[in-house]
Residue frames relative to the residue before (quaternion, step in Angstrom):
aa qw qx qy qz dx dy dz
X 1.0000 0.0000 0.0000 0.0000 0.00 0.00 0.00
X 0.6428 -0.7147 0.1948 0.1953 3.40 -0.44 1.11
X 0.7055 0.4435 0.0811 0.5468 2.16 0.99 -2.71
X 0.5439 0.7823 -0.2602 0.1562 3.67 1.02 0.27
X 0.4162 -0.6621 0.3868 0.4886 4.02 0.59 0.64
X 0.1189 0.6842 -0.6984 -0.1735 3.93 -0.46 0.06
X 0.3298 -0.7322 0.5883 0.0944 3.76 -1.36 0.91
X 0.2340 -0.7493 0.6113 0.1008 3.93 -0.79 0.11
X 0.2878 -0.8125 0.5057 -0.0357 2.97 -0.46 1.56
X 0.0509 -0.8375 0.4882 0.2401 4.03 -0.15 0.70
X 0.1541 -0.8438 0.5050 0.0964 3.40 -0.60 0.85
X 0.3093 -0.8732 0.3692 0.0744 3.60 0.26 1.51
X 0.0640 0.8960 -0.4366 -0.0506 3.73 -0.26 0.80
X 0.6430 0.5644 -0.2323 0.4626 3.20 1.72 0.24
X 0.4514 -0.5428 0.4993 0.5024 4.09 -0.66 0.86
X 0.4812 0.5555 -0.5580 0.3854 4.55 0.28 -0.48
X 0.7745 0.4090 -0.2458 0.4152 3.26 -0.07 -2.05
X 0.6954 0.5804 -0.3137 0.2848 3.84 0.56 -0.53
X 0.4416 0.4791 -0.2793 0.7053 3.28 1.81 -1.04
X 0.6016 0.2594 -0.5750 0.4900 4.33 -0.24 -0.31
X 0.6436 0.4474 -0.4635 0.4132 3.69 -0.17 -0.52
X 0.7627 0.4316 -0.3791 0.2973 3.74 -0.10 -0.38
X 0.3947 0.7569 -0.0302 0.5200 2.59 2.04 -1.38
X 0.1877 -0.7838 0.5506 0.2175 3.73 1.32 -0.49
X 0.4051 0.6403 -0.5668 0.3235 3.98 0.50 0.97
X 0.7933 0.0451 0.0781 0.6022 3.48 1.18 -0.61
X 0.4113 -0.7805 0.4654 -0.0714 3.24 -0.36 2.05
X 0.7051 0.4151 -0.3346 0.4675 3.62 0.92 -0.30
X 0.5161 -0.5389 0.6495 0.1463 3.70 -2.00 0.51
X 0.7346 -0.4321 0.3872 0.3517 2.90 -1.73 -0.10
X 0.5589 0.7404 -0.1727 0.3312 2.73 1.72 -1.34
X 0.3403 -0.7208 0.4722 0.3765 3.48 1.45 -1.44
X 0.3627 0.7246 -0.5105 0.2877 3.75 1.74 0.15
X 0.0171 0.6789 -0.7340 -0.0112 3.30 -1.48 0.60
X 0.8377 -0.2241 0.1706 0.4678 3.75 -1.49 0.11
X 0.7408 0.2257 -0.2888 0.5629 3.88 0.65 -0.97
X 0.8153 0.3475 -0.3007 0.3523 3.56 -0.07 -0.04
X 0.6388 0.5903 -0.3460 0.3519 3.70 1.34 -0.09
X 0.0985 0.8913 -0.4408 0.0398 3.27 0.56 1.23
X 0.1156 0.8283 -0.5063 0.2103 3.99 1.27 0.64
X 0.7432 0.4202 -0.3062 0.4211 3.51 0.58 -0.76
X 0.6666 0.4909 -0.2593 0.4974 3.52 1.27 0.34
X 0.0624 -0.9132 0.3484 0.2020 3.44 0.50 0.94
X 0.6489 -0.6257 0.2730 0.3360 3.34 -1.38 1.02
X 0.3102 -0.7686 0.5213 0.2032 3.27 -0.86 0.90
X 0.7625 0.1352 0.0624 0.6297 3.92 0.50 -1.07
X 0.0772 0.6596 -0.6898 -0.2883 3.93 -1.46 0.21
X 0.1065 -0.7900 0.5553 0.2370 3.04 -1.40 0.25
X 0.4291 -0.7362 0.4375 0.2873 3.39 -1.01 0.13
X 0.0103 -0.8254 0.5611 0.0620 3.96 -0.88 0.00
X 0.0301 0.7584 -0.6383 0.1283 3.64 -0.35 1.10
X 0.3229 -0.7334 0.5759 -0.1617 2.53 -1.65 1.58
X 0.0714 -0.9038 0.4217 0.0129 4.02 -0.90 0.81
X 0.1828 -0.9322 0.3084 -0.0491 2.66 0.66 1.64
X 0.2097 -0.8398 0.4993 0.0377 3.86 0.48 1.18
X 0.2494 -0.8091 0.5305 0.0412 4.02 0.78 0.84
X 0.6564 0.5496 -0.2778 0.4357 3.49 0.36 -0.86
X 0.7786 0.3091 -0.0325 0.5452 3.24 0.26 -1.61
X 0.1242 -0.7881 0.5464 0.2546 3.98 1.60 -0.64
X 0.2895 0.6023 -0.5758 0.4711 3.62 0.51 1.62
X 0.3120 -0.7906 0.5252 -0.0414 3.16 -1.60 0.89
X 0.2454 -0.8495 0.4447 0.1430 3.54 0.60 0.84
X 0.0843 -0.8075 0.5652 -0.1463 3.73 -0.04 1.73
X 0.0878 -0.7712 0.6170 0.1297 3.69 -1.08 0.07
X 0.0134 0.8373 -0.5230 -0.1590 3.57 -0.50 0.72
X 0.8412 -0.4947 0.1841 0.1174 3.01 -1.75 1.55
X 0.0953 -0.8013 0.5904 -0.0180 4.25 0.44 1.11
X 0.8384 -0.0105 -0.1639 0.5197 3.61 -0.08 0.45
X 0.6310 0.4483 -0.4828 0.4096 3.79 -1.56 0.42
X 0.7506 -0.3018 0.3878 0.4418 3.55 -2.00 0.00
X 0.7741 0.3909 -0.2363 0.4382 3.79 0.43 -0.83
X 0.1407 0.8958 -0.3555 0.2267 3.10 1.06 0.24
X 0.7329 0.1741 -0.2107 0.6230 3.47 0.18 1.42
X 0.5465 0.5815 -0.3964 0.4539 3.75 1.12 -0.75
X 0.2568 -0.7813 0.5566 0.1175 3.80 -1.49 0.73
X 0.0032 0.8435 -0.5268 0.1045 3.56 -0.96 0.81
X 0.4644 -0.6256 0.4021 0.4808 3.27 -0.79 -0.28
X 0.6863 -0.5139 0.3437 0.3831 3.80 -0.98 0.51
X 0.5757 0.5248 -0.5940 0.2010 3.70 -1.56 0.46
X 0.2576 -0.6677 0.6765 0.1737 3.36 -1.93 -0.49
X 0.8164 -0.2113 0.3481 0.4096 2.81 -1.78 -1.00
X 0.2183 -0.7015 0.6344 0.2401 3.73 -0.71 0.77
X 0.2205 -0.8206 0.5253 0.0444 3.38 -0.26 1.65
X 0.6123 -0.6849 0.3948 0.0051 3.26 -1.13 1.53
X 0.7136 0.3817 -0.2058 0.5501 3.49 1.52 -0.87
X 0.5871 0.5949 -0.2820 0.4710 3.39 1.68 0.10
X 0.2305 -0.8609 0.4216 0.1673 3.44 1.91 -0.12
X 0.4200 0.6819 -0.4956 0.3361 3.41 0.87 1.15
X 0.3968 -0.7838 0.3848 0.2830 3.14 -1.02 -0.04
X 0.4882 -0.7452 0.0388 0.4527 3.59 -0.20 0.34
X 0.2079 0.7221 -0.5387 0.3810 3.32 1.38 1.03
X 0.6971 0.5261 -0.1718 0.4559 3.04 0.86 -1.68
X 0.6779 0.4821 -0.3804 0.4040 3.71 0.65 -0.97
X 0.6255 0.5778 -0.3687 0.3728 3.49 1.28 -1.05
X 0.7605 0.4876 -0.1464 0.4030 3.30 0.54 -0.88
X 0.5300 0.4961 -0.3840 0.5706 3.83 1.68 -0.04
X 0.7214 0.4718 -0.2230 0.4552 3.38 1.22 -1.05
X 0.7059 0.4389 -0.3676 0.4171 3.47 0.81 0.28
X 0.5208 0.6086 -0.2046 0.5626 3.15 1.96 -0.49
X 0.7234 0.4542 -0.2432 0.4596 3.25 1.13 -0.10
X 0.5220 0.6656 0.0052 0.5334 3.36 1.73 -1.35
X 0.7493 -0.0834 0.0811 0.6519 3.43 0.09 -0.81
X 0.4607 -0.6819 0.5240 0.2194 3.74 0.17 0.18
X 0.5150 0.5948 -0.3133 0.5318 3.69 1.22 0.61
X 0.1796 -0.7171 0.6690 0.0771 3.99 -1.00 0.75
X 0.5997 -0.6255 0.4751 0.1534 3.65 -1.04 1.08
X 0.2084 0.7122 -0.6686 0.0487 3.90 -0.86 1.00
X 0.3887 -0.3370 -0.8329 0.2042 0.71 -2.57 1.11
X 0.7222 -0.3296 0.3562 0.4928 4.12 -0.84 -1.17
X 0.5819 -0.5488 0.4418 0.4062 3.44 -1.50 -0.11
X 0.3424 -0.6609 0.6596 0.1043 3.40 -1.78 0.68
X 0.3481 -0.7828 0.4828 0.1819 3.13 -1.18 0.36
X 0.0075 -0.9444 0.3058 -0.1209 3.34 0.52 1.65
X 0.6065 0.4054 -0.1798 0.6599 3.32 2.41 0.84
X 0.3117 0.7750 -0.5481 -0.0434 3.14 -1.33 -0.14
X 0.0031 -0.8736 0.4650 -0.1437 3.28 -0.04 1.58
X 0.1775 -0.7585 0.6237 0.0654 3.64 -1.10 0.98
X 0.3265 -0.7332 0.5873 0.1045 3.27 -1.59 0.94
X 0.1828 0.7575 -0.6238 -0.0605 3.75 -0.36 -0.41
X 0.0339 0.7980 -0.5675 0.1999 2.96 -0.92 1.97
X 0.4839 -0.7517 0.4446 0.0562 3.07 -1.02 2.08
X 0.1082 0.8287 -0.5304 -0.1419 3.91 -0.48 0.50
X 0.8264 -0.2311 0.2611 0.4421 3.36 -1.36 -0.01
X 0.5746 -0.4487 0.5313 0.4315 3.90 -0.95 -0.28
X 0.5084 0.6770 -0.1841 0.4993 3.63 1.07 -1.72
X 0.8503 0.1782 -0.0304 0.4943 3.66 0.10 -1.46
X 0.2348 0.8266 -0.4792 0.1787 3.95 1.26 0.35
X 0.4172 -0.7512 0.4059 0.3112 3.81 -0.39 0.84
X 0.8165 0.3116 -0.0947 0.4767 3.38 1.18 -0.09
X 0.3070 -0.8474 0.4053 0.1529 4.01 1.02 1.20
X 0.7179 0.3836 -0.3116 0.4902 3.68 1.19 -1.12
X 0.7530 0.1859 -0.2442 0.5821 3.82 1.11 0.10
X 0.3626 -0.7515 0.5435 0.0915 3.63 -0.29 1.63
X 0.4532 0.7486 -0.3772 0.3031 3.26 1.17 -0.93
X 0.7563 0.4639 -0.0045 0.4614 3.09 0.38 -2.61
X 0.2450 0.8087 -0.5206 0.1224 3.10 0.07 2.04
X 0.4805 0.5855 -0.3469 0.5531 3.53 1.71 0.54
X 0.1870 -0.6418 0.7432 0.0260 3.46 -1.41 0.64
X 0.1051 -0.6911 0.7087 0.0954 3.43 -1.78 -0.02
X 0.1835 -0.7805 0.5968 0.0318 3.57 -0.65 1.02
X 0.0477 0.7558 -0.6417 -0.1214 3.96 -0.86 0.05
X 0.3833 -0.7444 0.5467 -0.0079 2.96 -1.52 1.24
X 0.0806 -0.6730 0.7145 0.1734 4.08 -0.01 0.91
X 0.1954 -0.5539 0.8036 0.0958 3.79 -1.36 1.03
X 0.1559 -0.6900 0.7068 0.0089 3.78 -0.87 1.58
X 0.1326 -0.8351 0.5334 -0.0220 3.66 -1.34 0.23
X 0.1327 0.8264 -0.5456 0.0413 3.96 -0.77 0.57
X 0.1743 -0.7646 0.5625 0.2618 3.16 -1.42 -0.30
X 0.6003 0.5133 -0.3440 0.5078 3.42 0.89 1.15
X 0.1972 0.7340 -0.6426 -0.0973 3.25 -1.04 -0.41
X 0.0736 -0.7757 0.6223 0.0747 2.98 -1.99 0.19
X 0.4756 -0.7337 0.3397 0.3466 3.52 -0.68 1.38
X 0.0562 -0.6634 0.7373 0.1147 3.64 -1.52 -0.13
X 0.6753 -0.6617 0.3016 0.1228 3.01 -1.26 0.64
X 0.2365 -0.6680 0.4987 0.4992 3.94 0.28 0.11
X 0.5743 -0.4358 0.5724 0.3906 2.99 -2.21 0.06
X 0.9209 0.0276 -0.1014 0.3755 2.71 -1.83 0.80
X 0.3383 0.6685 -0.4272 0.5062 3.50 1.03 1.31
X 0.3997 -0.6072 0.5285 0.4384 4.30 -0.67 0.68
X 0.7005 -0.4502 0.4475 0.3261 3.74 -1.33 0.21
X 0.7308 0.1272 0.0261 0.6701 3.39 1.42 -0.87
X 0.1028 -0.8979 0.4269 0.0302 3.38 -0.58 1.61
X 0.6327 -0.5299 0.3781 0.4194 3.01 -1.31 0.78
X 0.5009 -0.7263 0.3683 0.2932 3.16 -1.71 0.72
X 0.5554 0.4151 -0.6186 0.3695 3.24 0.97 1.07
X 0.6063 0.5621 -0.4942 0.2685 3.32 0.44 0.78
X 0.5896 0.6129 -0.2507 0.4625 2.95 1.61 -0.19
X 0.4237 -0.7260 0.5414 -0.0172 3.65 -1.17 1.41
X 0.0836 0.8838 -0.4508 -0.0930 3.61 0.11 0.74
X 0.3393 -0.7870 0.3653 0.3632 4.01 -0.05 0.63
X 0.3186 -0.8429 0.4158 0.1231 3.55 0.85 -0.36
X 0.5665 0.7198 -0.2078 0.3432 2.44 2.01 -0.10
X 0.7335 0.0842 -0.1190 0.6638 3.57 0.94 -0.87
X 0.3869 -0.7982 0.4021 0.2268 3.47 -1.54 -0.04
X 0.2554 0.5231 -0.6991 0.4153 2.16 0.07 2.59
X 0.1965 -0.8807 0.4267 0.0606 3.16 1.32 -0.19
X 0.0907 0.8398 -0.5132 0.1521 2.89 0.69 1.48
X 0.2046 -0.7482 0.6003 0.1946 4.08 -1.00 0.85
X 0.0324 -0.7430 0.6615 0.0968 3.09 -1.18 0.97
X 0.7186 -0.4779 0.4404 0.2474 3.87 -1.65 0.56
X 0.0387 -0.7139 0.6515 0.2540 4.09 0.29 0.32
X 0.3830 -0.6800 0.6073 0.1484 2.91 -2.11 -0.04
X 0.5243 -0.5225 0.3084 0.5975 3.54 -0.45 -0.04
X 0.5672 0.5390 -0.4833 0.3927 4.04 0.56 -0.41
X 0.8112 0.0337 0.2160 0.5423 3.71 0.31 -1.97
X 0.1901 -0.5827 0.7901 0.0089 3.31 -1.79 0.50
X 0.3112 -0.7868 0.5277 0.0750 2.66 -0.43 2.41
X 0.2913 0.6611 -0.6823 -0.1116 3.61 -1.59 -0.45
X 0.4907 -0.6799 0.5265 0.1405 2.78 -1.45 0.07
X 0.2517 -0.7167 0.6419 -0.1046 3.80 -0.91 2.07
X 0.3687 -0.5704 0.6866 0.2595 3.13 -1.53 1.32
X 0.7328 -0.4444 0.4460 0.2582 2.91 -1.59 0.79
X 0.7164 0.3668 -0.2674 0.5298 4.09 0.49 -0.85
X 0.8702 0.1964 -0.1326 0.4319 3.77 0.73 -0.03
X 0.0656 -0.7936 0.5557 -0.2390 3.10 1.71 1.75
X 0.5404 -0.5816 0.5575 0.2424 3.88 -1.58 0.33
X 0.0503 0.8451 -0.5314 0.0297 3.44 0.63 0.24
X 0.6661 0.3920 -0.3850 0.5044 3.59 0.90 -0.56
X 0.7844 0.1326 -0.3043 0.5239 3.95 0.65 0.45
X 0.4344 0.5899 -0.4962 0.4659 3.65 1.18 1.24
X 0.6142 -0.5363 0.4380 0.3785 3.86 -1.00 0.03
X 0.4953 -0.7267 0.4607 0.1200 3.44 -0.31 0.99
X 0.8521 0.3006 -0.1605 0.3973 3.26 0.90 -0.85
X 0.3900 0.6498 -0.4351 0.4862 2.96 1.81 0.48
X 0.2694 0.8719 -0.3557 0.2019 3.54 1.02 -0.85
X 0.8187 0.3454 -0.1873 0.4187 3.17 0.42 -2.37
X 0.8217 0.1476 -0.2775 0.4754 3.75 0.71 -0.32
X 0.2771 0.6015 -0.7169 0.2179 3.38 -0.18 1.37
X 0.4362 0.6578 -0.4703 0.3948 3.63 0.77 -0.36
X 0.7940 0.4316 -0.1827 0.3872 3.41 0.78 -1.24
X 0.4273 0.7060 -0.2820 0.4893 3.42 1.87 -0.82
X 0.8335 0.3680 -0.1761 0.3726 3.23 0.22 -1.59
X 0.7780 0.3384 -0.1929 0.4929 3.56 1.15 -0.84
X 0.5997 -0.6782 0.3438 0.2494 3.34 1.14 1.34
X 0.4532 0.6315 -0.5189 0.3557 3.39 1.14 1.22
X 0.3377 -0.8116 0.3285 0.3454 3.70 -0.64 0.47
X 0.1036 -0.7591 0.6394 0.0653 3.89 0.03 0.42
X 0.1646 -0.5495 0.8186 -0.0289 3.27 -2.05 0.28
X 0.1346 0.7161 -0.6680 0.1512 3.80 -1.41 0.98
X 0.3104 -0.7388 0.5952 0.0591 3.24 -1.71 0.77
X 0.0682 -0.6770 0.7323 0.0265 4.04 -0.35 0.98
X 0.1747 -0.6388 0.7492 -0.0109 2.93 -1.85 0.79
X 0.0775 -0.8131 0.5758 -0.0366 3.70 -0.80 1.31
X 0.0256 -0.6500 0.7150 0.2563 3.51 -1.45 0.20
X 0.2647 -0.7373 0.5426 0.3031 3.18 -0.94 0.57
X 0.3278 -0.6668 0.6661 0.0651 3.77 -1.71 0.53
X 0.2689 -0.7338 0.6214 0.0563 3.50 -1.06 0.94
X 0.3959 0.7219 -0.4552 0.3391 3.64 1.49 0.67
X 0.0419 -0.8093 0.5118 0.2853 3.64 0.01 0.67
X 0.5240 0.4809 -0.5625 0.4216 3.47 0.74 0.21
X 0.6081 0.4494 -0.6390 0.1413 3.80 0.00 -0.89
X 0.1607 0.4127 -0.8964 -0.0169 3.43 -2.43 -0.30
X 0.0074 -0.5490 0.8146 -0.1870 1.42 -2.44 1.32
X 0.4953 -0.5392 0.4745 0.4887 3.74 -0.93 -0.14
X 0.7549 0.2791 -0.3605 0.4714 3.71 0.24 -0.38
X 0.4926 0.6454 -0.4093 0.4162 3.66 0.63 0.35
X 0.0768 0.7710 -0.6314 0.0305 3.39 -1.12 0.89
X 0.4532 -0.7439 0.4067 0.2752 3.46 -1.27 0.25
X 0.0282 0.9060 -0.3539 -0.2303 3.48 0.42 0.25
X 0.7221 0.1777 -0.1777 0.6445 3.86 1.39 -0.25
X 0.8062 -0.2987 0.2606 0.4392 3.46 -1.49 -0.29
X 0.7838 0.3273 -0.1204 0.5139 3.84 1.43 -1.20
X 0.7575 0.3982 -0.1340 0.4997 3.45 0.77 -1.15
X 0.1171 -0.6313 0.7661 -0.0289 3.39 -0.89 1.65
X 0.4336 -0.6177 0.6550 -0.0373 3.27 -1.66 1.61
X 0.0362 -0.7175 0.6946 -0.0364 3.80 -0.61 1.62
X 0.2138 -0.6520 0.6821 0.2528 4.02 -0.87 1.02
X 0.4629 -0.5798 0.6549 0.1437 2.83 -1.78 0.48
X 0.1279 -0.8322 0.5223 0.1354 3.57 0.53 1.25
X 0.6594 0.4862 -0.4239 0.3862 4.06 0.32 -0.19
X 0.6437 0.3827 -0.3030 0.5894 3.67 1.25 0.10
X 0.4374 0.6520 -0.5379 0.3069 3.88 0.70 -0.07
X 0.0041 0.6979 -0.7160 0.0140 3.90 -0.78 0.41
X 0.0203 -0.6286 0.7766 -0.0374 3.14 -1.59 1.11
X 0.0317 0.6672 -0.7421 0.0556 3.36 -1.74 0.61
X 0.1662 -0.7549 0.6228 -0.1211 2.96 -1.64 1.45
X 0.3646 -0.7217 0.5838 0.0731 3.69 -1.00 1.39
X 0.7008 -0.3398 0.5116 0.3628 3.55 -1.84 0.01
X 0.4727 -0.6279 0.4945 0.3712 3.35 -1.37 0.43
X 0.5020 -0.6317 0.4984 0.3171 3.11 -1.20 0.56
X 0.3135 -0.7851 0.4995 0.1895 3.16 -1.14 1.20
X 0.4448 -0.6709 0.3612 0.4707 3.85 -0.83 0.05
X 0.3638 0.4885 -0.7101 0.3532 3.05 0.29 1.18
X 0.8192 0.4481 -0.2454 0.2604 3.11 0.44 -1.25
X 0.8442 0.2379 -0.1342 0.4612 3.29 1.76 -0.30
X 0.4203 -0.7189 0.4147 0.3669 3.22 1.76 0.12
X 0.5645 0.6483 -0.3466 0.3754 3.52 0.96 0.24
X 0.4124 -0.4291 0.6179 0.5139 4.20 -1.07 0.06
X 0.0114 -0.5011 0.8581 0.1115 3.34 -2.26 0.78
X 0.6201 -0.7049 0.3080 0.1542 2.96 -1.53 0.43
X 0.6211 -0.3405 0.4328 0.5577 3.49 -0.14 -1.03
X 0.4897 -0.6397 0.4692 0.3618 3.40 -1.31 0.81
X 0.6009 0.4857 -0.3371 0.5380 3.62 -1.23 1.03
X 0.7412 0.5194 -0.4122 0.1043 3.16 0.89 -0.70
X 0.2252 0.8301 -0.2747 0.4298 3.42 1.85 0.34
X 0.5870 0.5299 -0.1636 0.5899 3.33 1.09 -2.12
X 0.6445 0.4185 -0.4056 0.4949 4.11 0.11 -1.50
X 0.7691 0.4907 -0.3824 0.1462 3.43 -0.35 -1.44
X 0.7343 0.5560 -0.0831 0.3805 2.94 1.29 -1.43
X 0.5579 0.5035 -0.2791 0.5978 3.14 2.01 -0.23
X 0.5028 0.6362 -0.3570 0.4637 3.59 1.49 -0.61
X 0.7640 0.4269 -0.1768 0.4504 3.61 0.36 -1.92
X 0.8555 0.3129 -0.1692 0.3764 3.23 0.73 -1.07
X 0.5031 -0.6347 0.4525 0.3733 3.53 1.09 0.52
X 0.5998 0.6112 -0.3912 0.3371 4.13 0.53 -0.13
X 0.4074 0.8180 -0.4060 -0.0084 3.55 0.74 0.56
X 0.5181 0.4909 -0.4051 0.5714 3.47 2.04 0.51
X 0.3428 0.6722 -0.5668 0.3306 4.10 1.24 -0.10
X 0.3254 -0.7099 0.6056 0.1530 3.83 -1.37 0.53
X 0.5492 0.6530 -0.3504 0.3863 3.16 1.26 -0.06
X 0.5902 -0.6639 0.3001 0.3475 3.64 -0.68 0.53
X 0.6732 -0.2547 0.4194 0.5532 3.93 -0.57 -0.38
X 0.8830 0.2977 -0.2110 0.2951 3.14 -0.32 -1.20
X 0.5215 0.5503 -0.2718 0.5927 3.67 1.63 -1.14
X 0.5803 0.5696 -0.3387 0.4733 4.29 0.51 -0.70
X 0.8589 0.2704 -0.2429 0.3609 3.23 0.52 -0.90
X 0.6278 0.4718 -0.3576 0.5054 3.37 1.49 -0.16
X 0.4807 0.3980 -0.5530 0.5520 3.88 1.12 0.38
X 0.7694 0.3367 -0.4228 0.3404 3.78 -0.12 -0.29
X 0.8121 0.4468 -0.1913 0.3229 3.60 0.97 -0.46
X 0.3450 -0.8648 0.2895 0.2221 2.94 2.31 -0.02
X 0.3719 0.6232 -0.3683 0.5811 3.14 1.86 1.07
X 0.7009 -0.3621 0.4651 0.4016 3.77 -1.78 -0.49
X 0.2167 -0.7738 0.4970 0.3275 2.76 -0.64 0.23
X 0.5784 -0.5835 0.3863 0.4191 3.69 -1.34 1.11
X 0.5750 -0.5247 0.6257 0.0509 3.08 -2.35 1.15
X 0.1449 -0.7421 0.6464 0.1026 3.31 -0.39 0.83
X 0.1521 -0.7600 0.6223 -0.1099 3.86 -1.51 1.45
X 0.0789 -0.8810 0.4409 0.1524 3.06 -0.37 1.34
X 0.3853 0.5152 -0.4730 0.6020 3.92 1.42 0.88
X 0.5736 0.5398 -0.5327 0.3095 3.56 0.01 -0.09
X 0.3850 0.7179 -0.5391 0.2138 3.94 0.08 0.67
X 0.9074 -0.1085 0.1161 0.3891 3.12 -1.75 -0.11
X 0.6971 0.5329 -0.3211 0.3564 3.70 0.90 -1.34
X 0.4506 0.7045 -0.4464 0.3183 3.15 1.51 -1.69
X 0.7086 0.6878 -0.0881 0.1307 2.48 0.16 -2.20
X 0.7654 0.4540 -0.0315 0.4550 2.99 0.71 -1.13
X 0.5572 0.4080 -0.1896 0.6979 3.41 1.90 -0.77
X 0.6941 0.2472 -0.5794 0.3485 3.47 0.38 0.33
X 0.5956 0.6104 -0.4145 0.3175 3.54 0.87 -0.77
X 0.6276 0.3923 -0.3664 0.5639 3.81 1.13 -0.44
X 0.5776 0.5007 -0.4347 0.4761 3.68 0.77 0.15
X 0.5700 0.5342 -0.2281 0.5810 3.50 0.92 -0.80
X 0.6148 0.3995 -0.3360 0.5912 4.16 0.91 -0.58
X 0.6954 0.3641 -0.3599 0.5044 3.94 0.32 -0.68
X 0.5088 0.6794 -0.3393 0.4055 3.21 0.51 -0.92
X 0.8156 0.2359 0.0380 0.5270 3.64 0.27 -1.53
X 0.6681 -0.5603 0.3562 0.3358 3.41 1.05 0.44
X 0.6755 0.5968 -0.3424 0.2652 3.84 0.92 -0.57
X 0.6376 0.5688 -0.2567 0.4517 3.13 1.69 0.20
X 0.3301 -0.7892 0.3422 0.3888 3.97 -0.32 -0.19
């Protein structure tokens, strides 16, 4: 894509190039952090995880939508909290949390094919920390996991072959596969061109293009949060029973890598374009002259994403073990 920003990432392997960094000659990490995406000085309050099943063939998307909590009815892709007394990592967390969720385990396995941070301002009233009034910001990170397989497993304490009220049929494609809900989700499976978007997160939206065509991306939302139960808005979401979430679209940053190749992921990639298709898929824009990246920032009233051509697999992987030190899950 032409008209696209491409960025250079410096990736420092010498004790020299480090001293220029301290030295304030060169501002970037291994990582590839710069002003919109270095968010270190904010420590990490929650990770979470989010895994995705991406059926290529059929171009379906294995979602689960939400049976108990404030969000209740809303669809997504499966995960949680990478839980800290469980001393896992968040490979590991991904994979308990889909095993639990949809009752299914990822093949070949899951990749990490995201990695988004939030940093959300509350009230004084709603401060995460009463003995310091100050310490009204948090930071959350998100590992976005990914596959193109699956395979069932069985719930606990469940017969090998369940009754049909336990069984979920999607009705959706024809294979009509049935999967087992859980108390969290009730998996099924959505072609990609007729996702639920009117009970899906909106602001996930701007990088599913990048999700689906196996590109890796990273992004930063910024929120204040409001105890108005009347407000709405487009940038406004609800995330619990009290606290409606307002993004701060002039601070949103998105970045986006090369497809992964199957070397690098053992995965199908697609055809060239296939970036262009999605993004005409998700975003309904498939007569729009504008490019991918310009399309998504007229519908989302955001930047528009930054294409990086260093942003691959390795990145990846160095942030999610950054994210583990970071949060303590490392020694």
């Amino acid at each position: 894509m032409d008209n696209m920003i491409h960025c250079a990432l410096n990736v420092m392997t010498t004790a020299e190039e480090r001293m220029s960094e301290q030295d304030g000659r060169d501002n970037q990490t291994e990582l590839g952090r710069d002003s919109g995406f270095d968010l270190s000085t904010i420590p990490i309050n929650k990770i979470f995880t989010l895994i995705f099943v991406h059926d290529k063939d059929k171009d379906q998307l294995l979602l689960g939508e939400k049976q108990r909590g404030p969000l209740l009815g809303q669809w997504n892709g499966f995960g949680g909290k990478v839980e800290r007394s469980l001393k896992e990592t968040i490979a590991e967390s991904a994979d308990r949390e889909l095993a639990e969720e949809a009752f299914v385990r990822a093949t070949p396995n899951l990749l990490p094919i995201g990695h988004i941070q939030w940093v959300v301002s509350t009230p004084s009233n709603l401060s995460q920390s009463s003995s310091n009034p100050q310490k009204q910001s948090y930071r959350d990170v998100m590992i976005v996991y990914k596959a193109h397989g699956l395979e069932k497993i069985n719930p606990p304490s469940s017969p090998t072959s369940p009754t049909e009220s336990q069984v979920l049929s999607t009705g959706l494609s024809k294979n009509k596969n049935k999967f087992i809900p859980s108390d969290e989700m009730a998996p099924a499976w959505w072609p990609v061109d007729k996702l639920p978007w009117e009970s899906m997160r909106i602001n996930h939206k701007v990088w599913y293009p990048y999700m689906l065509s196996d590109r890796p991306y990273r992004g930063v939302y910024w929120y204040n949060v409001t105890l108005d139960p009347a407000f709405k808005a487009a940038n406004a979401q609800r995330e619990n029973a009290k606290e409606i979430w307002v993004e701060d679209l002039k601070k949103r940053r998105v970045q986006f890598g090369p497809q992964l190749s199957s070397e690098d992921s053992s995965r199908v990639t697609g055809a060239h374009g296939e970036l262009e298709r999605y993004t005409s898929l998700i975003f309904g824009i498939q007569d729009s002259p504008l490019s991918s990246s310009e399309a998504m920032r007229e519908v989302t009233f955001a930047g528009a994403p930054v294409e990086c051509a260093t942003m691959d697999m390795d990145w990846l992987v160095g942030a999610v073990k950054q994210a583990e030190r970071d949060f303590g899950l490392q020694a």
